[in-house]
DRENLOBA-685449 format. One record per residue: x, y, z of N, C-alpha, C, O in turn; residue in one letter; residue number from 1. Coordinates in nm, 3 decimals. Example, Ala and Ser with C-alpha at 12.3 -4.5 7.8 and 13.67 -1.06 7.14 Angstrom:
<sites>
+---------+---------+---------+---------+---------+---------+---------+---------+---------+---------+---------+---------+--------+------+
:   neast :  nnorth :     nup :  caeast : canorth :    caup :   ceast :  cnorth :     cup :   oeast :  onorth :     oup : lumvex : bati :
+---------+---------+---------+---------+---------+---------+---------+---------+---------+---------+---------+---------+--------+------+
:   1.319 :  -0.569 :   0.780 :   1.230 :  -0.450 :   0.780 :   1.320 :  -0.330 :   0.780 :   1.424 :  -0.332 :   0.846 :      A :    1 :
:   1.285 :  -0.225 :   0.708 :   1.367 :  -0.106 :   0.714 :   1.290 :   0.003 :   0.787 :   1.341 :   0.114 :   0.804 :      S :    2 :
+---------+---------+---------+---------+---------+---------+---------+---------+---------+---------+---------+---------+--------+------+
</sites>
This chain:
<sites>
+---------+---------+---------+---------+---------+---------+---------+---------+---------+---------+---------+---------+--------+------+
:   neast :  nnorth :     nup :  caeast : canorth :    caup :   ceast :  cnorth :     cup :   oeast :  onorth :     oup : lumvex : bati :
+---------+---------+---------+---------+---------+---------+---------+---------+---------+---------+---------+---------+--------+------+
:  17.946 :  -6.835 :  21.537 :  17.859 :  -6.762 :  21.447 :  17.897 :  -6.613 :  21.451 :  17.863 :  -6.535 :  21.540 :      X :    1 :
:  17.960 :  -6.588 :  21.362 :  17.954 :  -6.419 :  21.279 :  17.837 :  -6.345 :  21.369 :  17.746 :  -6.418 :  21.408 :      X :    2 :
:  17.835 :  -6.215 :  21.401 :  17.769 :  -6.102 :  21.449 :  17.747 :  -6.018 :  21.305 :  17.834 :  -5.982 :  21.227 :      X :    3 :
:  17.631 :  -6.004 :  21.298 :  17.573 :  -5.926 :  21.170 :  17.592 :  -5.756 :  21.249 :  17.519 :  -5.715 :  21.339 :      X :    4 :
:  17.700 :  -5.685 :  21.194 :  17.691 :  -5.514 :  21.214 :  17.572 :  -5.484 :  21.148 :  17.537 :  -5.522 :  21.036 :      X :    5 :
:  17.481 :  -5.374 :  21.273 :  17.326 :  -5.356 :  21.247 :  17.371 :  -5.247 :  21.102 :  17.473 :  -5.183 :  21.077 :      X :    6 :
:  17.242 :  -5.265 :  21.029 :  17.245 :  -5.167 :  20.906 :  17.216 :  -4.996 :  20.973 :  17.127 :  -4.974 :  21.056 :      X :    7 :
:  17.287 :  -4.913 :  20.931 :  17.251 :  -4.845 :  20.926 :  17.154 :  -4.742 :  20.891 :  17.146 :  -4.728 :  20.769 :      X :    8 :
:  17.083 :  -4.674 :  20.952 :  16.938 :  -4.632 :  20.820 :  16.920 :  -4.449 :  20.941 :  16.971 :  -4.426 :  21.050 :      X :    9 :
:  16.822 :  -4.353 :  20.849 :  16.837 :  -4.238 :  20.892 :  16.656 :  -4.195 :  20.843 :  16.597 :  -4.210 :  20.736 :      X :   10 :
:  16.624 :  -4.154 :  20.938 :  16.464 :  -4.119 :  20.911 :  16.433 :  -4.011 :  20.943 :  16.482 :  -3.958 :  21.043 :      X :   11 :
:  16.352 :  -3.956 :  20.872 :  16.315 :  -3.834 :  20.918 :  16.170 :  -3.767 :  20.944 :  16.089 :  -3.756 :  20.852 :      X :   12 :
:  16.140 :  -3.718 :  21.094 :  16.006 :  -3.649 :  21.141 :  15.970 :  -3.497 :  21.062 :  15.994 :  -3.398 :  21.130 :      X :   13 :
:  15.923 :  -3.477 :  20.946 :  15.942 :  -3.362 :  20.918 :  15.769 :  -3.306 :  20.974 :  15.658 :  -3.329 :  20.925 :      X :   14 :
:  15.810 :  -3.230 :  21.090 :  15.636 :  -3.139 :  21.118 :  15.633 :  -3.037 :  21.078 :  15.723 :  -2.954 :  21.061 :      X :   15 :
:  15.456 :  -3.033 :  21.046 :  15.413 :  -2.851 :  21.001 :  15.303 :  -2.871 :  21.110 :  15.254 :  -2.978 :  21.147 :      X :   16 :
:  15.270 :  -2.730 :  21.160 :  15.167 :  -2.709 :  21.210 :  15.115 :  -2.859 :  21.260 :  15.049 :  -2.937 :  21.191 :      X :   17 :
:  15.161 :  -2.880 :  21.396 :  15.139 :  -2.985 :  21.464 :  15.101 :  -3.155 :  21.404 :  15.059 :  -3.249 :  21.471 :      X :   18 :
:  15.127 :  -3.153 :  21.283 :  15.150 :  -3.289 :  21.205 :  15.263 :  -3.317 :  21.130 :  15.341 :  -3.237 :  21.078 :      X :   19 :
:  15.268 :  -3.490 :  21.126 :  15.403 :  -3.535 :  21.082 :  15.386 :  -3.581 :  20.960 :  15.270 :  -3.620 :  20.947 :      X :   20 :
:  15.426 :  -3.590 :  20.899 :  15.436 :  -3.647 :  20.746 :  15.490 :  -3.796 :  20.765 :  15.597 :  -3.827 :  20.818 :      X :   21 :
:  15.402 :  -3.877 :  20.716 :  15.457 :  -4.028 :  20.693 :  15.422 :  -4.093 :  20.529 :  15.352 :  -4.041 :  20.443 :      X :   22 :
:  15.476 :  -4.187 :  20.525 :  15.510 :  -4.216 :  20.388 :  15.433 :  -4.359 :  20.420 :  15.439 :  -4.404 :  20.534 :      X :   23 :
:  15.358 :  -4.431 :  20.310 :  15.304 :  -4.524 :  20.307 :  15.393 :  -4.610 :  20.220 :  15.409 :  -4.575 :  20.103 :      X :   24 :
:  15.455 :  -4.724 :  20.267 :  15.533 :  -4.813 :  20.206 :  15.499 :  -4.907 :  20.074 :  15.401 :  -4.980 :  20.090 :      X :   25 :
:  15.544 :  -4.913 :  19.987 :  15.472 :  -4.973 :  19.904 :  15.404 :  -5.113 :  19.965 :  15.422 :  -5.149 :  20.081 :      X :   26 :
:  15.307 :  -5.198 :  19.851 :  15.290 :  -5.371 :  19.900 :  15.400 :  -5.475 :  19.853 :  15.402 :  -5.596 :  19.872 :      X :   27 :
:  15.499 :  -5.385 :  19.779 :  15.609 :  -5.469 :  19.675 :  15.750 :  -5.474 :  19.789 :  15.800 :  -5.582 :  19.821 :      X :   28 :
:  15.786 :  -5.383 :  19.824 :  15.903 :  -5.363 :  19.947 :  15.909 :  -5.503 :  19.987 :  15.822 :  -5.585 :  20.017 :      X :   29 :
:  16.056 :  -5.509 :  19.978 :  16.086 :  -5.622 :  20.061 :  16.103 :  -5.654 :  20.204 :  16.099 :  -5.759 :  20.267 :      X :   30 :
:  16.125 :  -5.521 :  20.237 :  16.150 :  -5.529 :  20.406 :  16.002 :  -5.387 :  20.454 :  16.007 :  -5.268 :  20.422 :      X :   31 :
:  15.932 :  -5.429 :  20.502 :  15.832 :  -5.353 :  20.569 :  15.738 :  -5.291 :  20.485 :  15.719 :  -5.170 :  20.471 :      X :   32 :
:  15.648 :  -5.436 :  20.403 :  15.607 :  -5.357 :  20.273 :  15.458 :  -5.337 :  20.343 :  15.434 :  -5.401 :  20.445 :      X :   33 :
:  15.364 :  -5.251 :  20.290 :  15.221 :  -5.205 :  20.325 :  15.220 :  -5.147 :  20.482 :  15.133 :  -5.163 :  20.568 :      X :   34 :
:  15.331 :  -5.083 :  20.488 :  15.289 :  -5.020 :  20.588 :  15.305 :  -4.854 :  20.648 :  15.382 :  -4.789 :  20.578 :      X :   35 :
:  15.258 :  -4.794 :  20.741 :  15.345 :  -4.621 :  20.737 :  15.440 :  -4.614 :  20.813 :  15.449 :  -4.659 :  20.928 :      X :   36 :
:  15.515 :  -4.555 :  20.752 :  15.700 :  -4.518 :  20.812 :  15.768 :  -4.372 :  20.780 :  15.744 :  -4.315 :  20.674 :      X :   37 :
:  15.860 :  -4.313 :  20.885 :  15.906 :  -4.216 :  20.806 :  15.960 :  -4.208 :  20.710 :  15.987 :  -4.322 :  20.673 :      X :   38 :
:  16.014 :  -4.102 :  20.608 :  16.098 :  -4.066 :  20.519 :  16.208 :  -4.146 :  20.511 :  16.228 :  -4.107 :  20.626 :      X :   39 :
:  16.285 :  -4.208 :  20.492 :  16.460 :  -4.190 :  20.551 :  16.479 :  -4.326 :  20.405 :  16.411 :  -4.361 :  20.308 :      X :   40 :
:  16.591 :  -4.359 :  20.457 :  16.643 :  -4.473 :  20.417 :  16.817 :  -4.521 :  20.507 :  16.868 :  -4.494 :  20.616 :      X :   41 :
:  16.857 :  -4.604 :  20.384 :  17.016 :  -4.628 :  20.449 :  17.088 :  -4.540 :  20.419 :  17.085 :  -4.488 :  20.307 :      X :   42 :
:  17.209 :  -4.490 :  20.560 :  17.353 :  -4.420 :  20.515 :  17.398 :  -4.463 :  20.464 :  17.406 :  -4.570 :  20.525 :      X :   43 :
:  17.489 :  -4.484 :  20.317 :  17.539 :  -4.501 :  20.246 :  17.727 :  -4.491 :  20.286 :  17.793 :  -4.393 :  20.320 :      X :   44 :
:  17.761 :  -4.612 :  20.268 :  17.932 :  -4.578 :  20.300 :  17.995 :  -4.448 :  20.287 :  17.991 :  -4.373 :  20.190 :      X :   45 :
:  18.073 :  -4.426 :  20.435 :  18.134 :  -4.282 :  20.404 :  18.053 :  -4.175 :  20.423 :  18.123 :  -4.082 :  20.462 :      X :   46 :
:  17.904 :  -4.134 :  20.413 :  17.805 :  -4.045 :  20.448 :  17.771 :  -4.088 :  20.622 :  17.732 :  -4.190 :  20.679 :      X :   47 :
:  17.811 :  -3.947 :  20.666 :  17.674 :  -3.916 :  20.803 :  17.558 :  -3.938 :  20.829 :  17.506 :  -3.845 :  20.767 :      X :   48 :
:  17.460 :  -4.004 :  20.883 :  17.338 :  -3.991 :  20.912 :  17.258 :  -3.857 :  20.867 :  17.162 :  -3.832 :  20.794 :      X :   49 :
:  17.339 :  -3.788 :  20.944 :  17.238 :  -3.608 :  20.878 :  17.268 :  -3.573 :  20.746 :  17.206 :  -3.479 :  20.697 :      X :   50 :
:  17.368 :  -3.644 :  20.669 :  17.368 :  -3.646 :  20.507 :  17.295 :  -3.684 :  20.436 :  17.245 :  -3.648 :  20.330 :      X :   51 :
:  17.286 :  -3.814 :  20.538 :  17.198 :  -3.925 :  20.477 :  17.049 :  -3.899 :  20.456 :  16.980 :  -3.944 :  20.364 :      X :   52 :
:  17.013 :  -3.823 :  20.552 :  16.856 :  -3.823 :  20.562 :  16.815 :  -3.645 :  20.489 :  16.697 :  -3.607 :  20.495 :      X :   53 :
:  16.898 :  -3.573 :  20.440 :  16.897 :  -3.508 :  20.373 :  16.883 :  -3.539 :  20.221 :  16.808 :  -3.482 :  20.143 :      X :   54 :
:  16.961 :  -3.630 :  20.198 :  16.997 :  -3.664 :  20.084 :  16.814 :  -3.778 :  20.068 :  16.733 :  -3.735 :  19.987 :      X :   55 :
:  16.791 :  -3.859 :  20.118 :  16.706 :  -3.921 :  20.126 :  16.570 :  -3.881 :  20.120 :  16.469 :  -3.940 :  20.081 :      X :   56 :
:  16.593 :  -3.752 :  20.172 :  16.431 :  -3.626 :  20.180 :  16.461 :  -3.562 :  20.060 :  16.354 :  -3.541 :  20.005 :      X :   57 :
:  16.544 :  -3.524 :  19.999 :  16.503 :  -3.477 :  19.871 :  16.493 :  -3.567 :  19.750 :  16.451 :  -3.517 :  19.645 :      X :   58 :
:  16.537 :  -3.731 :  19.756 :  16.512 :  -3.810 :  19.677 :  16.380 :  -3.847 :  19.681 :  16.312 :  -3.868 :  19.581 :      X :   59 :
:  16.337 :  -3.858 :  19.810 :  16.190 :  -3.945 :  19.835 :  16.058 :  -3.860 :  19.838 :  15.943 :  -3.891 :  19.806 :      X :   60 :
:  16.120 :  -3.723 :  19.895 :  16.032 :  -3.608 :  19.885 :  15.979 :  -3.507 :  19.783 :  15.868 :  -3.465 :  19.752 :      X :   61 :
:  16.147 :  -3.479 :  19.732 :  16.194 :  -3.354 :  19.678 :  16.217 :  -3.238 :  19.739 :  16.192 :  -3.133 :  19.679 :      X :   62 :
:  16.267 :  -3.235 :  19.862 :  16.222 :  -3.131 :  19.989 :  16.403 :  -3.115 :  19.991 :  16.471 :  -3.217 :  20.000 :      X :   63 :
:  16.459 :  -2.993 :  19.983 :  16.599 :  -2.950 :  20.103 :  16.567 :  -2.932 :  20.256 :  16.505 :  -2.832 :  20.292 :      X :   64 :
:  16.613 :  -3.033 :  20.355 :  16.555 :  -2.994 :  20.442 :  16.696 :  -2.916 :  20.533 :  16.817 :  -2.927 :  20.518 :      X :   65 :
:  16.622 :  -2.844 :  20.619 :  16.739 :  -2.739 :  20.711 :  16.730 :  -2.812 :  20.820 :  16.635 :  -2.877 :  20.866 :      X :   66 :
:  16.875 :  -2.787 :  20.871 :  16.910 :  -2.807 :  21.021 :  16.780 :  -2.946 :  21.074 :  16.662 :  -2.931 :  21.103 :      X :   67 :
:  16.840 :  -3.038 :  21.071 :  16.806 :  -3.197 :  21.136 :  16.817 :  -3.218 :  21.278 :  16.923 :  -3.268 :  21.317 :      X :   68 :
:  16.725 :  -3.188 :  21.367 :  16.773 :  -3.200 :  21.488 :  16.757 :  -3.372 :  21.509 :  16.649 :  -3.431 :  21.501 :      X :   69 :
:  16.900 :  -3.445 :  21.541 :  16.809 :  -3.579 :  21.618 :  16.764 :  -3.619 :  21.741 :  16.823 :  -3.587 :  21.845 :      X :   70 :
:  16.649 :  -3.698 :  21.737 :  16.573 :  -3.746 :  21.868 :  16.585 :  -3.900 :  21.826 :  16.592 :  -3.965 :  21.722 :      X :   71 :
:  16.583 :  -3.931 :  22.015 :  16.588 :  -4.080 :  22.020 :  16.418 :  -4.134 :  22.004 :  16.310 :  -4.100 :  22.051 :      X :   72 :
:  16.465 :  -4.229 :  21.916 :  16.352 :  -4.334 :  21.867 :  16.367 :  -4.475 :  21.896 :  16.465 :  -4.541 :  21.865 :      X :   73 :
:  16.281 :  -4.510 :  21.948 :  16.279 :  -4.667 :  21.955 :  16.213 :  -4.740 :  21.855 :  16.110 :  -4.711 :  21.793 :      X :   74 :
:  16.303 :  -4.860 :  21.843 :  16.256 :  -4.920 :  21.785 :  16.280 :  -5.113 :  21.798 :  16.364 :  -5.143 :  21.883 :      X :   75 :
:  16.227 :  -5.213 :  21.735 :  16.249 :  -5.340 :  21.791 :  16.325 :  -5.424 :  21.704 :  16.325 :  -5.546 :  21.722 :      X :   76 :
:  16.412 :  -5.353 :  21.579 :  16.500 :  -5.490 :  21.505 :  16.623 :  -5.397 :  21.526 :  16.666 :  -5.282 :  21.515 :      X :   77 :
:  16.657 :  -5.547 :  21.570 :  16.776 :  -5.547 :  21.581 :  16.934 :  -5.505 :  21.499 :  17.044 :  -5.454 :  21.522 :      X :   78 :
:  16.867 :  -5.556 :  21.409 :  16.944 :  -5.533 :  21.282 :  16.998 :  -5.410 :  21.237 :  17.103 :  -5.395 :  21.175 :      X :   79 :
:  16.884 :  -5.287 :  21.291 :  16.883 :  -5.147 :  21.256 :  16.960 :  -5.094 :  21.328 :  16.966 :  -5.142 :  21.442 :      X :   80 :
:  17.055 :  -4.970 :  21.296 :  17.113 :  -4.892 :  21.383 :  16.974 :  -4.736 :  21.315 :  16.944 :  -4.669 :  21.216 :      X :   81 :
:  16.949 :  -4.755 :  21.423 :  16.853 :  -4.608 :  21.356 :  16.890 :  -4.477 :  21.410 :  16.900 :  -4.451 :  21.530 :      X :   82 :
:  16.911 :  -4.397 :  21.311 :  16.940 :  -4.259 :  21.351 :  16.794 :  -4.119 :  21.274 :  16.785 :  -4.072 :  21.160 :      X :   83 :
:  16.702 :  -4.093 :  21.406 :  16.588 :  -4.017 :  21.365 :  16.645 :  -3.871 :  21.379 :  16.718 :  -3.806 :  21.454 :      X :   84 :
:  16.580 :  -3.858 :  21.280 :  16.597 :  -3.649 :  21.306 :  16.461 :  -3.565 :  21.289 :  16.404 :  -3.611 :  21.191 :      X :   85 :
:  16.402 :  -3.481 :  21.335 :  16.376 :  -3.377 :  21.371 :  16.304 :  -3.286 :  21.262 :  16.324 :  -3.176 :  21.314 :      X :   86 :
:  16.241 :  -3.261 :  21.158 :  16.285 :  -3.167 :  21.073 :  16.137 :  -3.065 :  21.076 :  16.023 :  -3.110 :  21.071 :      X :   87 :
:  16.173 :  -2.925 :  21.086 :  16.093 :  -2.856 :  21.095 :  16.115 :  -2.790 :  20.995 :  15.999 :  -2.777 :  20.955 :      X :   88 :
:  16.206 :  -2.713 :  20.888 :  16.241 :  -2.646 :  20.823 :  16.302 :  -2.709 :  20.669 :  16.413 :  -2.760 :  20.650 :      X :   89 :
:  16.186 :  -2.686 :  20.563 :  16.248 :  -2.715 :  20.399 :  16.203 :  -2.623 :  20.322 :  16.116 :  -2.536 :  20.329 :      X :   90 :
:  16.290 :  -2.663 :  20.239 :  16.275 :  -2.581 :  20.075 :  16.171 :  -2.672 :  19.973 :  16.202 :  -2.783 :  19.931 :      X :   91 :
:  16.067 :  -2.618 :  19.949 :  15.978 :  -2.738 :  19.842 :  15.853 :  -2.771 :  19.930 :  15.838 :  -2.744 :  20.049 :      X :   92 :
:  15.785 :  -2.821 :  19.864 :  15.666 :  -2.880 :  19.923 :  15.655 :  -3.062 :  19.910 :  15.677 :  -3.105 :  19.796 :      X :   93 :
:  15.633 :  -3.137 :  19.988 :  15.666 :  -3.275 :  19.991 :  15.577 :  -3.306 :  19.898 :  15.464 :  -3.259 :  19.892 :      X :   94 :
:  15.628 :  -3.395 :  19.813 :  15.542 :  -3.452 :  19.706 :  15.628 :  -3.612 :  19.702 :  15.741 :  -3.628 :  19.748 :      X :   95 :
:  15.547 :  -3.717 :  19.639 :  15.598 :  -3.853 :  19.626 :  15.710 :  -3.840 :  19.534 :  15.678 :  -3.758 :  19.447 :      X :   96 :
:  15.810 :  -3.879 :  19.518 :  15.920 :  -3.836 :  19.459 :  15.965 :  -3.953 :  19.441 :  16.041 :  -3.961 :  19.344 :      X :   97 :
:  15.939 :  -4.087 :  19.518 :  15.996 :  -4.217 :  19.480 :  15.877 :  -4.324 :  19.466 :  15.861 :  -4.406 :  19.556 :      X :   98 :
:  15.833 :  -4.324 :  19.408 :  15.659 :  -4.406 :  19.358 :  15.662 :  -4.568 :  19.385 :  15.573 :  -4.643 :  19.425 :      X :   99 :
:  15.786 :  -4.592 :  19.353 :  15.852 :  -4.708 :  19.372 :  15.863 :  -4.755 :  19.467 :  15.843 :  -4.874 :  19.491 :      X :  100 :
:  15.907 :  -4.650 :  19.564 :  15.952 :  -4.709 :  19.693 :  15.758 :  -4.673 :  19.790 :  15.734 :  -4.730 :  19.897 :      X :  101 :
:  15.678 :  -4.599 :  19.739 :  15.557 :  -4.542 :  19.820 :  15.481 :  -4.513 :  19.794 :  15.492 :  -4.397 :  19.753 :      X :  102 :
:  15.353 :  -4.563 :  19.786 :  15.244 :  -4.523 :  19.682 :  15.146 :  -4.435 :  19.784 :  15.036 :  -4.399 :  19.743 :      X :  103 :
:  15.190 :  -4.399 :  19.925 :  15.111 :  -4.315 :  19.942 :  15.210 :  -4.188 :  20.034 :  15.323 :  -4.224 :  20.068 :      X :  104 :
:  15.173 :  -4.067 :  20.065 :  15.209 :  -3.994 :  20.183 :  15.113 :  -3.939 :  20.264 :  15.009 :  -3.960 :  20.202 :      X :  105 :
:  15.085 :  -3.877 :  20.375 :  15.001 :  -3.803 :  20.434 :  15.092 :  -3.746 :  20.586 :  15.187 :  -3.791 :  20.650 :      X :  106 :
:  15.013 :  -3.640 :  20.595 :  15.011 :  -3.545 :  20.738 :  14.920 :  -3.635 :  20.854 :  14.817 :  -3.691 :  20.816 :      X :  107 :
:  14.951 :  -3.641 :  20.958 :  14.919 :  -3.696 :  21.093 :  14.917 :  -3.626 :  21.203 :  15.019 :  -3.589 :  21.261 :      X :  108 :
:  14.796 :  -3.602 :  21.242 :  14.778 :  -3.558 :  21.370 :  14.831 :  -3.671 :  21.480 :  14.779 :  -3.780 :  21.458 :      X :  109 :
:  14.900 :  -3.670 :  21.569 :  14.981 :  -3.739 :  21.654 :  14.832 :  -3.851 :  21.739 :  14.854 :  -3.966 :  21.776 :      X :  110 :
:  14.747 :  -3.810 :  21.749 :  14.633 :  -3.844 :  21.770 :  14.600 :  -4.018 :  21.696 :  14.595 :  -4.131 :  21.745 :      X :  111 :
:  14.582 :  -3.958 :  21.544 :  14.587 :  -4.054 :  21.479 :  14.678 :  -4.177 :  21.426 :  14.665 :  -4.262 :  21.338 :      X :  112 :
:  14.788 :  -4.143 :  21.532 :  14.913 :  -4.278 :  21.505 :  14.886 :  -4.405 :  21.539 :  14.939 :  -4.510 :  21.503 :      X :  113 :
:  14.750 :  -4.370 :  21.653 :  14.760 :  -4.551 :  21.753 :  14.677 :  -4.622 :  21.613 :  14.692 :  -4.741 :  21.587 :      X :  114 :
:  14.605 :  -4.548 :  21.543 :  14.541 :  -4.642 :  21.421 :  14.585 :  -4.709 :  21.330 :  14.519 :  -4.771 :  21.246 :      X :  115 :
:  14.703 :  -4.702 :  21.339 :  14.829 :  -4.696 :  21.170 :  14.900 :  -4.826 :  21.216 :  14.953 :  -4.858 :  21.323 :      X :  116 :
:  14.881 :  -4.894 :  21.084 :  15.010 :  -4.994 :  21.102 :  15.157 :  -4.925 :  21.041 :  15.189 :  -4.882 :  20.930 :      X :  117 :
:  15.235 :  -4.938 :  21.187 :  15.387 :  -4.880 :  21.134 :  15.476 :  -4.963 :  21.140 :  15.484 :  -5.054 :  21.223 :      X :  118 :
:  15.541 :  -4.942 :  21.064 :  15.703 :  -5.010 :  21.023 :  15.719 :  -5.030 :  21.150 :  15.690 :  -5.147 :  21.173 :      X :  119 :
:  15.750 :  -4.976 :  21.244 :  15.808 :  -4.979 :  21.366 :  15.725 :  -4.938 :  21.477 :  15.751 :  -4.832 :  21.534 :      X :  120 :
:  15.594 :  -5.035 :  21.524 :  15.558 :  -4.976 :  21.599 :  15.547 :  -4.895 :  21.757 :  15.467 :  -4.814 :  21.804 :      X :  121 :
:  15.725 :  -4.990 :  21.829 :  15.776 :  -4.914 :  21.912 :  15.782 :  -4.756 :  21.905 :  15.757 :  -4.676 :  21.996 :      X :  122 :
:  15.824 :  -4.729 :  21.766 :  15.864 :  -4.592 :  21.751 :  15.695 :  -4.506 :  21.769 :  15.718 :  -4.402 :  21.709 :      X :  123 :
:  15.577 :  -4.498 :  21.807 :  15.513 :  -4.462 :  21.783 :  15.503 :  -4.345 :  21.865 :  15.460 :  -4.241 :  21.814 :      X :  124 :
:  15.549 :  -4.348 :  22.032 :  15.556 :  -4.273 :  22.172 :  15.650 :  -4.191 :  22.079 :  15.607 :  -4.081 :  22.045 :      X :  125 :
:  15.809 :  -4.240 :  22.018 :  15.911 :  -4.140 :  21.993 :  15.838 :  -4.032 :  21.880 :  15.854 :  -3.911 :  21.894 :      X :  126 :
:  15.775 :  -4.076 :  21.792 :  15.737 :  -3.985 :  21.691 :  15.607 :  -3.886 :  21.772 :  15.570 :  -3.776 :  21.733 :      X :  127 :
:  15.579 :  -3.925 :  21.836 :  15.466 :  -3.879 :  21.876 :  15.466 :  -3.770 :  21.994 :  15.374 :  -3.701 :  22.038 :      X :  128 :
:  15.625 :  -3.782 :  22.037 :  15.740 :  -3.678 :  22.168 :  15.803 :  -3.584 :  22.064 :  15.840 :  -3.471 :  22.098 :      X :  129 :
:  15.821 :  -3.642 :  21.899 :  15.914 :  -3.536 :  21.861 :  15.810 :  -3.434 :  21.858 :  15.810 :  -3.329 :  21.922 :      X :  130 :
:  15.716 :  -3.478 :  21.770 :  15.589 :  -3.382 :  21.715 :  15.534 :  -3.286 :  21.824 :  15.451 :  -3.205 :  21.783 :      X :  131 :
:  15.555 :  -3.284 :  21.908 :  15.471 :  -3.254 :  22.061 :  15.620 :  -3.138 :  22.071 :  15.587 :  -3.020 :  22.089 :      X :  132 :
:  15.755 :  -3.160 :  22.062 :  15.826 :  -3.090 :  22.099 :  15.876 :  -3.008 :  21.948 :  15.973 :  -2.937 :  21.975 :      X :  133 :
:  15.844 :  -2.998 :  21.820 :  15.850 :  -2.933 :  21.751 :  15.733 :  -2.838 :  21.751 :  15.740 :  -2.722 :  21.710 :      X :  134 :
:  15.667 :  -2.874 :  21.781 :  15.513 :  -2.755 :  21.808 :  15.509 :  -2.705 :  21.969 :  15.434 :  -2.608 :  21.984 :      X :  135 :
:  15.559 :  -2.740 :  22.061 :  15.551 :  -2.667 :  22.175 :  15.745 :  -2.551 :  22.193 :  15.779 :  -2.455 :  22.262 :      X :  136 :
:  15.826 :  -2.650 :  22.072 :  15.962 :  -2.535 :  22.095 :  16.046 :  -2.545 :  22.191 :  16.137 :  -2.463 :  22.202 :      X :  137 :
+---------+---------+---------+---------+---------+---------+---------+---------+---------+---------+---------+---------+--------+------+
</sites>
């Protein structure tokens, strides 16, 4: 049996003033539908991860975002090669930009994550270490 190479995919923590921005997945999505997840999507052949999730924040957002720091995130499929970044710094104000892919967004106090069904709920400690270390510096 063939070994499936994990997909690649690139997400992004963007904080303001001690909250994270998460994106509410549509109920239509085929892979992780009705639930909250970051920004991101897949690297695309030939693109970097930090291209990728640039390119992905201003499609999904409308946001340029600056300098991507990445942090390790956990997460439990296998399938994924996940690469998270960091983002404290954009151009624009986040607005739904892909309706299709998210019918909702909101700001999160790190507080309020254990309530949320997430895409990934391993990742909840990692998002919840970046946010803590973009507001403490």
């Amino acid at each position: 049996m063939a070994t499936r190479t994990p997909t690649p995919i690139a997400v992004a923590a963007l904080v303001r003033d001690g909250l994270v921005l998460l994106v509410h997945r549509h109920p239509s999505r085929r892979w992780y539908p009705d639930c909250w997840d970051l920004v991101g999507g897949h690297v695309e052949p030939g693109e970097l991860p930090r291209q990728a999730v640039r390119r992905e924040c201003l499609e999904e957002l409308g946001v340029h975002v600056h300098d991507p720091v990445p942090f390790p995130m956990t997460i439990s499929d296998p399938t994924l090669e996940l690469h998270a970044f960091l983002v404290t710094r954009w151009d624009g104000e986040p607005a739904n930009a892909a309706p299709e892919e998210h019918d909702d967004f909101r700001w999160f106090r790190p507080s309020e994550l254990g309530d949320l069904q997430l895409a990934h709920p391993a990742a909840r400690s990692s998002i919840m270490d970046a946010v803590r270390l973009a507001t403490t510096g």
